[in-house]
N, C-alpha and C positions, 0 to 999 in steps of 0.2 A: 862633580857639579860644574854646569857652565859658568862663566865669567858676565855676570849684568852687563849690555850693549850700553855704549855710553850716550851722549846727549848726542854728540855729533853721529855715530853711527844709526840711530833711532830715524834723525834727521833724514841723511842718506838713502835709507830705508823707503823713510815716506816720497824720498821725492824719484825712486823710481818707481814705487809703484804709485805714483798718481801719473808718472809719464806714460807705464806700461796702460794703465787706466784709458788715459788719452789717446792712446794710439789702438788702442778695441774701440773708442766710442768712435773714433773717426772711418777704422776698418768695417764697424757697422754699418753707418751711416752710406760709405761706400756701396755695402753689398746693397742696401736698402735703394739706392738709388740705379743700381743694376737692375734691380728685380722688376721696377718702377719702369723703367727704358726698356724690359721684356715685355712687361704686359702692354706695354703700348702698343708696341708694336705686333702683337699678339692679333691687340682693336684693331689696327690698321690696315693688318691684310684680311681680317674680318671683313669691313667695310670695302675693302676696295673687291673684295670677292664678292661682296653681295650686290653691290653696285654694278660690275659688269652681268653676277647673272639678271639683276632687274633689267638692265639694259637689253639684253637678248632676249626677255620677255617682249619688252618693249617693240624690238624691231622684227619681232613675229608677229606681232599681234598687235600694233599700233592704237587698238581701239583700249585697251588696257590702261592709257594713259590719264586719264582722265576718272578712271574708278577710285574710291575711295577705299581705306584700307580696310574697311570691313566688308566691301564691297570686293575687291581684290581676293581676301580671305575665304570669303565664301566661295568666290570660281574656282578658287585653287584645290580646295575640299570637293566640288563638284569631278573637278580634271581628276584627282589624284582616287578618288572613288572610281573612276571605269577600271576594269578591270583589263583591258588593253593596256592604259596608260600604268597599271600595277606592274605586269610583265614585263611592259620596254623598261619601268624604273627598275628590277629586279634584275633584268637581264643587262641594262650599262653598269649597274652596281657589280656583277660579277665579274661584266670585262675591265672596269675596272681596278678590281682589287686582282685580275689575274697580270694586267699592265705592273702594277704599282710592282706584286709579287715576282717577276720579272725582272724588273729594275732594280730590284733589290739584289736580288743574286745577280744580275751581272757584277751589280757597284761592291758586292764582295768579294767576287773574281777579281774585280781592278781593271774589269773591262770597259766602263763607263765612268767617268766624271761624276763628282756631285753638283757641278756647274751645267751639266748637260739638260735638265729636268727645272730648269728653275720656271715659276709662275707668278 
């Protein structure tokens, strides 16, 4: 049979595991505020991607600037209906997933940088 823990070991006890306690709610709180700082930045290059391709809308088509976003939506549904503009979308989509699939393998070889590709 074990030996009953006395007043002061019990004590002991509690007060590491309320440190050990403290020190999960703070490692928490950390991860929570990383996660936080990712998805921002997540939004940000979201936005700043959307932004320049609004922008190269913009300075193709000038007259775009001034349509309204349901106004805008509809052109865009029009554009993305011809079947032209289906194919040139299908066909940059292959060159570039055959780019991207490239870069890949080189950057596993160790022949390219992951700084070389940055946007």
């Amino acid at each position: 049979m074990t030996k009953p823990k006395t007043l002061e070991q019990l004590r002991a006890e509690k007060e590491r595991a309320e440190t050990q306690l403290l020190q999960e709610q703070h490692k928490l709180e950390r991860l929570e505020k990383r996660k936080k700082f990712l998805e921002q930045g997540e939004r940000k290059k979201r936005t700043h991607r959307l932004c320049n391709l609004g922008g190269t809308v913009e300075s193709l088509a000038p007259e775009v600037k001034d349509l309204t976003r349901t106004e805008m939506t509809e052109l865009m549904e029009q554009i993305f209906s011809l079947s032209e503009v289906q194919r040139a979308v299908r066909h940059m989509a292959i060159i570039h997933i055959k780019q991207a699939n490239k870069e890949k393998e080189l950057k596993a070889n160790g022949t390219i940088s992951s700084e070389c590709h940055a946007d």
